[in-house]
Structures are given as C-alpha cells and as structure tokens.
PyMOL CGO cylinders between C-alpha atoms (Angstrom):
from pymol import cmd
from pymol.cgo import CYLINDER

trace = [
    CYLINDER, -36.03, 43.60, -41.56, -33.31, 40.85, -42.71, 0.3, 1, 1, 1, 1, 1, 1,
    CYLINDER, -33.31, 40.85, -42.71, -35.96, 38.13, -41.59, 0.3, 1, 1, 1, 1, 1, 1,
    CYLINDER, -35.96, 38.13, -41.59, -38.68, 40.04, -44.04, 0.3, 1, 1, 1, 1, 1, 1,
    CYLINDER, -38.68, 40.04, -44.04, -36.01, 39.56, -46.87, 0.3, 1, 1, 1, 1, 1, 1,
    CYLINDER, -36.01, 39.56, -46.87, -34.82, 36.37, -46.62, 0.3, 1, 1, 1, 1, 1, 1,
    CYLINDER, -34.82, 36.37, -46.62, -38.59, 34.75, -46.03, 0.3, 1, 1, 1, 1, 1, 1,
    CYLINDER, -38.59, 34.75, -46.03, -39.23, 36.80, -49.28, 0.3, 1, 1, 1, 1, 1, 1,
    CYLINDER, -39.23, 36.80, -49.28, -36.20, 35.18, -51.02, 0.3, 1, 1, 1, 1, 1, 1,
    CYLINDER, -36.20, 35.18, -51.02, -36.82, 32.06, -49.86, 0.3, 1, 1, 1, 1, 1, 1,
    CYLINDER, -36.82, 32.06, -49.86, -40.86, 32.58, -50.65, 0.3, 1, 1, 1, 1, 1, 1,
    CYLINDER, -40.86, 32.58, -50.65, -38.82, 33.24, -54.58, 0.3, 1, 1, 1, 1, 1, 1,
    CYLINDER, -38.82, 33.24, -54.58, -36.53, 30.35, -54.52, 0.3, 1, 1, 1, 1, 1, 1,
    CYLINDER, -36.53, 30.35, -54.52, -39.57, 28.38, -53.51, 0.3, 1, 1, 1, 1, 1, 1,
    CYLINDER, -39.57, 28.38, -53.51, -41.14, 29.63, -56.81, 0.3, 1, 1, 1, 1, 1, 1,
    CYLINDER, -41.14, 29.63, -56.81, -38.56, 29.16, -58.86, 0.3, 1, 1, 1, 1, 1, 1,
    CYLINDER, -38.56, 29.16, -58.86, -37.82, 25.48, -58.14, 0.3, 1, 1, 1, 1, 1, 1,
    CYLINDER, -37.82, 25.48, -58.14, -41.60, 25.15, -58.45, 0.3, 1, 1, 1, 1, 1, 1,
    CYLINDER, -41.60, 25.15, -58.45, -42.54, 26.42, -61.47, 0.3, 1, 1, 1, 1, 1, 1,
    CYLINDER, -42.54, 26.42, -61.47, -39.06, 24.81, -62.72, 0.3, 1, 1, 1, 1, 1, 1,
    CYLINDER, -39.06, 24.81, -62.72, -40.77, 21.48, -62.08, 0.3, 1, 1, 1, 1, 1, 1,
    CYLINDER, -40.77, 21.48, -62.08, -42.52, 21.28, -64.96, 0.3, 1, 1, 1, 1, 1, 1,
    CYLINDER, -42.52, 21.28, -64.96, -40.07, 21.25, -67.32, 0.3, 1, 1, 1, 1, 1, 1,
    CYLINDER, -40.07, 21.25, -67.32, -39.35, 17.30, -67.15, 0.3, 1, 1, 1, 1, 1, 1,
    CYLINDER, -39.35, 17.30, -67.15, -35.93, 17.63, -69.49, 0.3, 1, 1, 1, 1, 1, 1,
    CYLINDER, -35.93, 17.63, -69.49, -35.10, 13.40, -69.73, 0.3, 1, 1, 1, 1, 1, 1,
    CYLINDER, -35.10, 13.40, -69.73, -37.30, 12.74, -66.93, 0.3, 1, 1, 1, 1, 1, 1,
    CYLINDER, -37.30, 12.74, -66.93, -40.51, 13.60, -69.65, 0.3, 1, 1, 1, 1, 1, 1,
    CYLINDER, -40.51, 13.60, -69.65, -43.56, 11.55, -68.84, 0.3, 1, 1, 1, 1, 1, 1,
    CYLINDER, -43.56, 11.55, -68.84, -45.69, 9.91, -71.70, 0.3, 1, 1, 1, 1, 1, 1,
    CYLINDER, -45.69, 9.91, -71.70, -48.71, 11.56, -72.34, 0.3, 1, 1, 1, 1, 1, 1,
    CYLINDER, -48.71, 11.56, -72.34, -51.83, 10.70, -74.39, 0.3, 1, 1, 1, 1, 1, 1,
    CYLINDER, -51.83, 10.70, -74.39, -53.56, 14.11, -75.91, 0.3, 1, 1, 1, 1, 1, 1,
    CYLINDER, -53.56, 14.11, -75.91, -56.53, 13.65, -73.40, 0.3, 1, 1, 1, 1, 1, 1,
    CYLINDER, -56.53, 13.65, -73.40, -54.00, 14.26, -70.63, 0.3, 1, 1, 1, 1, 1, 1,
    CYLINDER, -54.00, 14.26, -70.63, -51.93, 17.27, -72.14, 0.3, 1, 1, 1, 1, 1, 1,
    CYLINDER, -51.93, 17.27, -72.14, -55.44, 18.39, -72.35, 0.3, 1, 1, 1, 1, 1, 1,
    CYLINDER, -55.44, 18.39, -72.35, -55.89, 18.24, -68.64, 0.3, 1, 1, 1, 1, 1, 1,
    CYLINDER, -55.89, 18.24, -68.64, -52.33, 19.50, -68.27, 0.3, 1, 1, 1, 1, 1, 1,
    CYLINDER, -52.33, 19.50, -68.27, -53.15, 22.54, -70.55, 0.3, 1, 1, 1, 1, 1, 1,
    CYLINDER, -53.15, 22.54, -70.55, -56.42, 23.00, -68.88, 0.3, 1, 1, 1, 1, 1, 1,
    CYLINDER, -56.42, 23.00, -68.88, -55.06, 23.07, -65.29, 0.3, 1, 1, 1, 1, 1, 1,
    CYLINDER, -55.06, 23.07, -65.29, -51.87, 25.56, -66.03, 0.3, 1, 1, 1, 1, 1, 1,
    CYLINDER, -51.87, 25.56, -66.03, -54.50, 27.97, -67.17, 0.3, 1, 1, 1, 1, 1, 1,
    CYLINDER, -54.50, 27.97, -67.17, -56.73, 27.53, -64.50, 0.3, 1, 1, 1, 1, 1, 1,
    CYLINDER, -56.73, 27.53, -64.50, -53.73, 27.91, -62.06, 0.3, 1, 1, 1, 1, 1, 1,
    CYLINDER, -53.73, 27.91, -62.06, -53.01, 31.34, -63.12, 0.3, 1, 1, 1, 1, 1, 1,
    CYLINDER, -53.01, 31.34, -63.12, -56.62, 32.38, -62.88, 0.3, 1, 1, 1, 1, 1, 1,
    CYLINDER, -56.62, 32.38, -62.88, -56.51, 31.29, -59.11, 0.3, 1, 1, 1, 1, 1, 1,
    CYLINDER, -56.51, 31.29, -59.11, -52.91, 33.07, -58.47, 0.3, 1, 1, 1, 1, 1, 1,
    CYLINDER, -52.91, 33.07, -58.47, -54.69, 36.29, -60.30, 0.3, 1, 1, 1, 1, 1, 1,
    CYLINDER, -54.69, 36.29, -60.30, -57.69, 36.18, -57.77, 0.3, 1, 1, 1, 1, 1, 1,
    CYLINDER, -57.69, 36.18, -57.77, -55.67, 36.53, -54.85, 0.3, 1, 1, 1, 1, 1, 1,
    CYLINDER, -55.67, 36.53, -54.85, -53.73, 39.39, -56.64, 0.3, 1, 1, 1, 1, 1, 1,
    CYLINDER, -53.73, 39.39, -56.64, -56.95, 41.04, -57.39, 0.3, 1, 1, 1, 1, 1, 1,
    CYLINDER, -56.95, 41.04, -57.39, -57.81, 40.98, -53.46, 0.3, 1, 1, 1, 1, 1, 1,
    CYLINDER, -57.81, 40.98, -53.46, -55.05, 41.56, -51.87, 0.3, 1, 1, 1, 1, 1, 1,
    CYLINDER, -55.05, 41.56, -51.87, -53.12, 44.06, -54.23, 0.3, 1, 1, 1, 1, 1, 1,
    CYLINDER, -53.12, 44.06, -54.23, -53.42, 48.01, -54.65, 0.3, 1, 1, 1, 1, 1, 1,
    CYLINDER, -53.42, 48.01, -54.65, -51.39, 49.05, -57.41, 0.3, 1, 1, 1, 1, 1, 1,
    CYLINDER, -51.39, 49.05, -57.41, -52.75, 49.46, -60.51, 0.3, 1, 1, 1, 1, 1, 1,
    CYLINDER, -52.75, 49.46, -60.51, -50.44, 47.64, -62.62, 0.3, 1, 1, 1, 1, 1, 1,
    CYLINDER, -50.44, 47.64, -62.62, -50.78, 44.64, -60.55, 0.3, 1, 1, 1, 1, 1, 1,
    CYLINDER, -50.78, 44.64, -60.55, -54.21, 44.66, -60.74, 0.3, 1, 1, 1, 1, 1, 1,
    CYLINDER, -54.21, 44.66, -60.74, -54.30, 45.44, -64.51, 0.3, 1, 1, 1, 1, 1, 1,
    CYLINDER, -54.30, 45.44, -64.51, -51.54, 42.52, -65.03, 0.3, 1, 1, 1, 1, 1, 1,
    CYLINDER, -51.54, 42.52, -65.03, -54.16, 40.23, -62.80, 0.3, 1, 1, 1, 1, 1, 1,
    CYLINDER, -54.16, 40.23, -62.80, -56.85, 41.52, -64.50, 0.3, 1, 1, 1, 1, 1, 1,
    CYLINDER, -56.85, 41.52, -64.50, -55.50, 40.24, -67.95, 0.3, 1, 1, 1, 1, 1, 1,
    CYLINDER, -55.50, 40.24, -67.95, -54.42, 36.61, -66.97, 0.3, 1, 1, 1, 1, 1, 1,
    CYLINDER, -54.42, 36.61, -66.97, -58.19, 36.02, -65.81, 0.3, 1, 1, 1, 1, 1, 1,
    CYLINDER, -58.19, 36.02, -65.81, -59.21, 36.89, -69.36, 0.3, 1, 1, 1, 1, 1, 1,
    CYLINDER, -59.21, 36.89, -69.36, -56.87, 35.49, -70.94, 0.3, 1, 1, 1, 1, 1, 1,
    CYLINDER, -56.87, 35.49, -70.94, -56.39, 32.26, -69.45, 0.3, 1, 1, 1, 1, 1, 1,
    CYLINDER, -56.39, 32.26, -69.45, -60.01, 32.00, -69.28, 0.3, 1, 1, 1, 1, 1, 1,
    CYLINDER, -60.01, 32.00, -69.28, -60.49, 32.33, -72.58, 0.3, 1, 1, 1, 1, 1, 1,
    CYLINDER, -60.49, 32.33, -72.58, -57.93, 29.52, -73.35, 0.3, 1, 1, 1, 1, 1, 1,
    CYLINDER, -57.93, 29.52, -73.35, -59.73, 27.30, -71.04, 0.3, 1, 1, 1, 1, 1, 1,
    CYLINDER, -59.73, 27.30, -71.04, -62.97, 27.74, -73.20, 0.3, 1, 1, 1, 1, 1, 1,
    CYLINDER, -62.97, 27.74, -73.20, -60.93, 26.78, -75.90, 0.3, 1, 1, 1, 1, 1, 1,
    CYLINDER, -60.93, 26.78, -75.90, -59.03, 24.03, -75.11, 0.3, 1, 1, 1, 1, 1, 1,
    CYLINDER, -59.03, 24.03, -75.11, -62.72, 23.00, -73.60, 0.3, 1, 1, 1, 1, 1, 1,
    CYLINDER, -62.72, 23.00, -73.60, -64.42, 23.56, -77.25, 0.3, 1, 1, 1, 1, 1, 1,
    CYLINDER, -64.42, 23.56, -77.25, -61.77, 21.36, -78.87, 0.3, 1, 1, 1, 1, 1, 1,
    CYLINDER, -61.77, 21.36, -78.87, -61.95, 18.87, -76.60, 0.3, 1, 1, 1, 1, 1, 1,
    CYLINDER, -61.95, 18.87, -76.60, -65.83, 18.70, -76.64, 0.3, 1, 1, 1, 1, 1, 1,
    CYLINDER, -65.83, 18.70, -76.64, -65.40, 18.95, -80.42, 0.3, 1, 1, 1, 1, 1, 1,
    CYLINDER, -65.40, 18.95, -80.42, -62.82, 15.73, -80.82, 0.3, 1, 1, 1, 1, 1, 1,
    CYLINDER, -62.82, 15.73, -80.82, -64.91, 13.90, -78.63, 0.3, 1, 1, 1, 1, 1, 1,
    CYLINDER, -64.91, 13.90, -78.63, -62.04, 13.52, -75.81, 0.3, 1, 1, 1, 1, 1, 1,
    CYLINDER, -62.04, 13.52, -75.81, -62.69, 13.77, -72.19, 0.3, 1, 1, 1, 1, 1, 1,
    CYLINDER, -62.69, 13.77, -72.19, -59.28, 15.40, -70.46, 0.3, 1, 1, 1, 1, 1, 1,
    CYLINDER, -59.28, 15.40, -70.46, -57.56, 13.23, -68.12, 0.3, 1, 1, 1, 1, 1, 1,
    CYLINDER, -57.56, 13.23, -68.12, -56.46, 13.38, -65.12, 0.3, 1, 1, 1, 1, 1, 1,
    CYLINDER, -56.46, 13.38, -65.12, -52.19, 12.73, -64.72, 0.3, 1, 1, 1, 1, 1, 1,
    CYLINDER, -52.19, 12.73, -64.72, -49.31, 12.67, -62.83, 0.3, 1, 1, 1, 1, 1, 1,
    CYLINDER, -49.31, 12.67, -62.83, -48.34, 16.32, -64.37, 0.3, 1, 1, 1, 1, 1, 1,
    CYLINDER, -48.34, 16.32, -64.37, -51.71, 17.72, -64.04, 0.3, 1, 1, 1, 1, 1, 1,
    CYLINDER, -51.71, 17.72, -64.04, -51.74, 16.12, -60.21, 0.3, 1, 1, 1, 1, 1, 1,
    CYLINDER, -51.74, 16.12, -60.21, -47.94, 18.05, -59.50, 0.3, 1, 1, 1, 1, 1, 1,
    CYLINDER, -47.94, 18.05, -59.50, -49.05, 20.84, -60.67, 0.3, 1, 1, 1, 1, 1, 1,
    CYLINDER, -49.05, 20.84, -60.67, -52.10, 20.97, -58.52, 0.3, 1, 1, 1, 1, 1, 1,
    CYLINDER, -52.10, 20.97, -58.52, -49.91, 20.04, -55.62, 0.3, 1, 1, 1, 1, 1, 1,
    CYLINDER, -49.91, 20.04, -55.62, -47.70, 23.18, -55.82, 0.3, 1, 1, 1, 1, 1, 1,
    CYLINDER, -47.70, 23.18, -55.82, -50.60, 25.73, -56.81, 0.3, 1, 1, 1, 1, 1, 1,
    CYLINDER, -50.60, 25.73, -56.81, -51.80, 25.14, -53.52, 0.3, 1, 1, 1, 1, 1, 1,
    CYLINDER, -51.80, 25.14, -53.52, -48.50, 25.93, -51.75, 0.3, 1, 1, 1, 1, 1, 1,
    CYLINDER, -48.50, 25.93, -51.75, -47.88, 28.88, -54.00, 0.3, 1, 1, 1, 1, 1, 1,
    CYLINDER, -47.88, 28.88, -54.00, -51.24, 29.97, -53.36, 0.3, 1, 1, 1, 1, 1, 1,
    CYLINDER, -51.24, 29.97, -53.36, -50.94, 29.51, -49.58, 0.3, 1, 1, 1, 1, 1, 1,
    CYLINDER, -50.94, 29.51, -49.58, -47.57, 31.70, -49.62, 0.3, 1, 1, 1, 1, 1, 1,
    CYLINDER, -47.57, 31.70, -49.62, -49.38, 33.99, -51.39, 0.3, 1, 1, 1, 1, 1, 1,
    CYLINDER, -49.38, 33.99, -51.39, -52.23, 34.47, -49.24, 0.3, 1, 1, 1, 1, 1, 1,
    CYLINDER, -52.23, 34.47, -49.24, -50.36, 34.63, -46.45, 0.3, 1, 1, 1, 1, 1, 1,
    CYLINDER, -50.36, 34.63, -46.45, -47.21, 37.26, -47.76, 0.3, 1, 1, 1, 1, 1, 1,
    CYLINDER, -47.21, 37.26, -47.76, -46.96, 40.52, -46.09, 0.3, 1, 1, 1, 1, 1, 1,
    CYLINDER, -46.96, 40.52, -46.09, -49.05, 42.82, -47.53, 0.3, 1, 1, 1, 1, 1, 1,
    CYLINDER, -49.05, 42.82, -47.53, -46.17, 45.36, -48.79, 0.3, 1, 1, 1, 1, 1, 1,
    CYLINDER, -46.17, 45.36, -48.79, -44.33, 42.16, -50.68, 0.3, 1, 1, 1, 1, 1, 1,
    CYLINDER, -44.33, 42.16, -50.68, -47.43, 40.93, -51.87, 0.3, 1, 1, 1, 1, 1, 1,
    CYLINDER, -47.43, 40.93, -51.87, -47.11, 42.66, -55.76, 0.3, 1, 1, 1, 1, 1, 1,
    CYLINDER, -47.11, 42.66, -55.76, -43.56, 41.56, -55.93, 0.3, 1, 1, 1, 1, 1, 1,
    CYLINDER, -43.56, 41.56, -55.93, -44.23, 38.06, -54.59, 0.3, 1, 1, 1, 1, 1, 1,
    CYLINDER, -44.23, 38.06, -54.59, -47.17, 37.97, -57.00, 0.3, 1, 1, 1, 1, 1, 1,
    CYLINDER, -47.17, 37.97, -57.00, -45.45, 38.94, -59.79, 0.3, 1, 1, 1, 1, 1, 1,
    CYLINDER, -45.45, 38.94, -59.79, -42.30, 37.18, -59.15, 0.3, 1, 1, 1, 1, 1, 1,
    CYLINDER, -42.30, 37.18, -59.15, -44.26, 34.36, -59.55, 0.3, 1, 1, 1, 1, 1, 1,
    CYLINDER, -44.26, 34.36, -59.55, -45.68, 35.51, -62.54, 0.3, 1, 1, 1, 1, 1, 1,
    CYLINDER, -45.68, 35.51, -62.54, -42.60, 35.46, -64.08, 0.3, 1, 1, 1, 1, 1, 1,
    CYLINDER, -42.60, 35.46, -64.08, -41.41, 32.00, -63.14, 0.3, 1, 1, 1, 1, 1, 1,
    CYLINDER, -41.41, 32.00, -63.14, -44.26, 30.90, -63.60, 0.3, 1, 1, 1, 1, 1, 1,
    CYLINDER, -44.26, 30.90, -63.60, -45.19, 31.45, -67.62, 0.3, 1, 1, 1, 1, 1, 1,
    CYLINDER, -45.19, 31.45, -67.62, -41.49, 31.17, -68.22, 0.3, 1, 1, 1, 1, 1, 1,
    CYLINDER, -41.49, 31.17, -68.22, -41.72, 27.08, -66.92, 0.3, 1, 1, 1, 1, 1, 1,
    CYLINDER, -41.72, 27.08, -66.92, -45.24, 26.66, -68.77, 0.3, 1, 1, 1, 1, 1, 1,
    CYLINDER, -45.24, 26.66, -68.77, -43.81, 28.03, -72.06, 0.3, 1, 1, 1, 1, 1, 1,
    CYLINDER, -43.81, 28.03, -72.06, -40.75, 25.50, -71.60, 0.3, 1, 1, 1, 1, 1, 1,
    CYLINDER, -40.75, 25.50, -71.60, -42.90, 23.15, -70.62, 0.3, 1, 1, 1, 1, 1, 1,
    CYLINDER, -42.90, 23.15, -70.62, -45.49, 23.49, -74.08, 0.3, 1, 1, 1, 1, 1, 1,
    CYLINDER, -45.49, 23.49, -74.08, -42.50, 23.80, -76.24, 0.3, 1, 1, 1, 1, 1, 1,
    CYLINDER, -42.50, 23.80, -76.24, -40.53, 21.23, -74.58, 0.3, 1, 1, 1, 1, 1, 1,
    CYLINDER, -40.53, 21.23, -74.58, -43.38, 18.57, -73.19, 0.3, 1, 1, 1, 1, 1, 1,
    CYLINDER, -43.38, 18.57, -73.19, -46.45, 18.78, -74.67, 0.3, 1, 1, 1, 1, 1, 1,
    CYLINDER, -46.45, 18.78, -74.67, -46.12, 19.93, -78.07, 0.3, 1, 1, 1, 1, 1, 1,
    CYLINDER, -46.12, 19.93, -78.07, -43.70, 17.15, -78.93, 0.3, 1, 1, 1, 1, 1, 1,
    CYLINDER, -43.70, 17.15, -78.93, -45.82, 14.73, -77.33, 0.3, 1, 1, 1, 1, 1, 1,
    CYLINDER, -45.82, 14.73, -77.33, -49.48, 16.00, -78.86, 0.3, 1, 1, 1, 1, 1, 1,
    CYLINDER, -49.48, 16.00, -78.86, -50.81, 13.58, -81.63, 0.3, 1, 1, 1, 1, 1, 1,
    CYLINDER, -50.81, 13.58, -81.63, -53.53, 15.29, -82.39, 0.3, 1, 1, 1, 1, 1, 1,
    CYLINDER, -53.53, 15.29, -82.39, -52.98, 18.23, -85.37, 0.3, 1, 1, 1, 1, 1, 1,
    CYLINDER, -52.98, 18.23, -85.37, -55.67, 20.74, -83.70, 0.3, 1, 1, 1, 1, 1, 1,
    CYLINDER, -55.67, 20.74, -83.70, -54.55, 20.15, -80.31, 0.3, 1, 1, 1, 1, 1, 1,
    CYLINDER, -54.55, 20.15, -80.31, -50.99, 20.67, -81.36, 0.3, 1, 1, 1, 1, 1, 1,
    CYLINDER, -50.99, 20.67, -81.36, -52.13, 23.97, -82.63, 0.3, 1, 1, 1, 1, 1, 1,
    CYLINDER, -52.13, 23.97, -82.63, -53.59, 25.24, -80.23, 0.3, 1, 1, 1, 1, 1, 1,
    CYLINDER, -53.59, 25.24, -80.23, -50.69, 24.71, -78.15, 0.3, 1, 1, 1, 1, 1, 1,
    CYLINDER, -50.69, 24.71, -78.15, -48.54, 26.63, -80.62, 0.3, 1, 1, 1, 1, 1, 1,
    CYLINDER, -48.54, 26.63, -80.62, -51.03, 29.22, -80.99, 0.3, 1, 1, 1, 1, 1, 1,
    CYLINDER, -51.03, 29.22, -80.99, -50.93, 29.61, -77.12, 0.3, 1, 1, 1, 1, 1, 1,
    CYLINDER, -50.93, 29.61, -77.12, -47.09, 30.58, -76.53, 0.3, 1, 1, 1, 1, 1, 1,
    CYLINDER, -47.09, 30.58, -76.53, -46.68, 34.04, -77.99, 0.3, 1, 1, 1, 1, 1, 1,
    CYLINDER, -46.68, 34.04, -77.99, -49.84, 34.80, -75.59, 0.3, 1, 1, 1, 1, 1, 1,
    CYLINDER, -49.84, 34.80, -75.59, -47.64, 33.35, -72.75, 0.3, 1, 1, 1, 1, 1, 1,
    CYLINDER, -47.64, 33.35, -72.75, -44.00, 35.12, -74.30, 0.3, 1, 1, 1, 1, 1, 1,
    CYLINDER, -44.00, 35.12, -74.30, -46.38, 37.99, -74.18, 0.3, 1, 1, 1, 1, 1, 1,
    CYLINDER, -46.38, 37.99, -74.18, -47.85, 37.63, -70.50, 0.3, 1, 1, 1, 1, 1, 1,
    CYLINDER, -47.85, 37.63, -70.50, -44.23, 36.57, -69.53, 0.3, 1, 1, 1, 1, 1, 1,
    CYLINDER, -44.23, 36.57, -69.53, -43.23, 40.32, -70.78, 0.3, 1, 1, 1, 1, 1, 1,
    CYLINDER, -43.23, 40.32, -70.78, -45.58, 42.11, -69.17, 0.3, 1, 1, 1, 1, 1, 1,
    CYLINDER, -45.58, 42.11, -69.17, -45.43, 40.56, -65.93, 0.3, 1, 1, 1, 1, 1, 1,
    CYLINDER, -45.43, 40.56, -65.93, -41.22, 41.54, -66.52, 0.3, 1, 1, 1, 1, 1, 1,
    CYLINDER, -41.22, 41.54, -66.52, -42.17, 45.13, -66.99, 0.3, 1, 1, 1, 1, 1, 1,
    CYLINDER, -42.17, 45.13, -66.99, -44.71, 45.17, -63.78, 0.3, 1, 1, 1, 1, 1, 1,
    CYLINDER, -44.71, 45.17, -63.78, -42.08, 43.94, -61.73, 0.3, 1, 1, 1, 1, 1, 1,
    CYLINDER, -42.08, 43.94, -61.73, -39.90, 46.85, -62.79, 0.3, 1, 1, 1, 1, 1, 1,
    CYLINDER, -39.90, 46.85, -62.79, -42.92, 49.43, -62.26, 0.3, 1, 1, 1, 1, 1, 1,
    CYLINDER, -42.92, 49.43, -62.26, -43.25, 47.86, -58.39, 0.3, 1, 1, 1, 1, 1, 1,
]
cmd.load_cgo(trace, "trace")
C-alpha cells in the first residue's frame, strides 16, 4: 500500500514539474506568431490525447464527462487557431516549445496508460489540473506578450477564461473522486 502511494505521488510531482515547464519566467524563448501557433496548436491537441485515455480507461461519470468536454473543446480551438492560420496565410511552425511539450505528453501519457486502474481518475485529473494551470501561465505569460499579430493575440485572450474555466472544473472533479 505505501509503494501504491508514493508511485502515485511521485507519478504527481512528475506532473507538476512537467506541466511547470512551460512557464519559461526569464528563460522565455523568442517566438515568431507562426510558432506560438504551433505551440497553441499542440497544447490543445495534448489535452485531447490525455482525454482519450481517460475516456478508455475511466468509469466514473464525472471523469468521463470532464474528458468528454476537453475533446470538444480543445478541438474546437484547434479548428480555430487552424482557420486563422489558413486565413493569415501562415503555416505553424515547428519549435523548441512545441518540441518540449511533445516530449513530456508522451511520458505523461505513458504514466497514464500504465497507472493502476483505481488511481487512474485522480492521476488523470491531477494532471488536469497542473496541466491548464501551466498553459494559462504560459498564454498569459509567453505567448500573448510575444504574439505580433492582433487576431492571433485575440484568440489567445479569448482562449483563457475557457482554460480558467476547464481548470475549475477539473478542481471540482477531483473533489467528487
């Protein structure tokens, strides 16, 4: 039983410092619109992954209702971001945050595939939470600033009460589970 718990906290540390990664504080890389793009593109599709492995592995309700809502969503962010894109003419590019992110959604996806079935909803949504908390911080504090580009830097903006939103809800699963 102690082994269960402390691979499950470290499984939640490992999140944590994850999803912490992409706030860049001084450490901020320069990036051209076409990459936040990519960036904003790849977050989104992240989450859609992390809810498809909630969606088979998970039996509660609320889990799969909170799961259920990200794919929407997200997805319907993606086709946004994708319409603006097509619509400015710029092809999203391919970066060094888009690349890190990448690299831990497939850890964070392994650990989740692999949790113990009765931690899987609080794993999940444990990740939930650090996870739109350190992409809001990362819009407000990374991309927005650096965005050129009026519509893209609206969209951005319009995005974050969706997330603050999101971020609640996965908060009020967690306390459900």
């Amino acid at each position: 039983m102690k082994t269960i718990k402390r691979n499950s906290l470290v499984f939640v540390c490992f999140v944590f410092l994850s999803a912490s990664s992409l706030t860049f504080g001084q450490d901020a890389p320069d990036l051209m619109d076409a990459e936040i793009a990519s960036v904003a593109v790849v977050a989104n599709q992240i989450d859609i992954d992390y809810a498809k492995v909630a969606l088979k592995r998970s039996k509660n309700k609320d889990v799969l209702d909170f799961a259920n809502r990200m794919i929407e969503d997200h997805f319907a962010v993606i086709k946004q971001a994708v319409a603006l894109v097509e619509k400015l003419g710029v092809n999203p590019k391919d970066n060094a945050v888009s690349q890190s992110l990448l690299s831990q959604a497939e850890a964070t996806l392994t650990a989740l595939k692999e949790a113990r079935k009765r931690d899987f909803d609080k794993v999940y949504i444990n990740n939930e939470v650090a996870f739109h908390k350190a992409v809001i911080d990362a819009i407000n504090g990374l991309l927005i600033p650096q965005t050129d580009n009026a519509e893209l830097k609206d969209l951005l903006q319009a995005v974050v009460p969706a997330l603050e939103v999101h971020l609640e809800h996965a908060k009020m699963t967690l306390n459900k589970i």
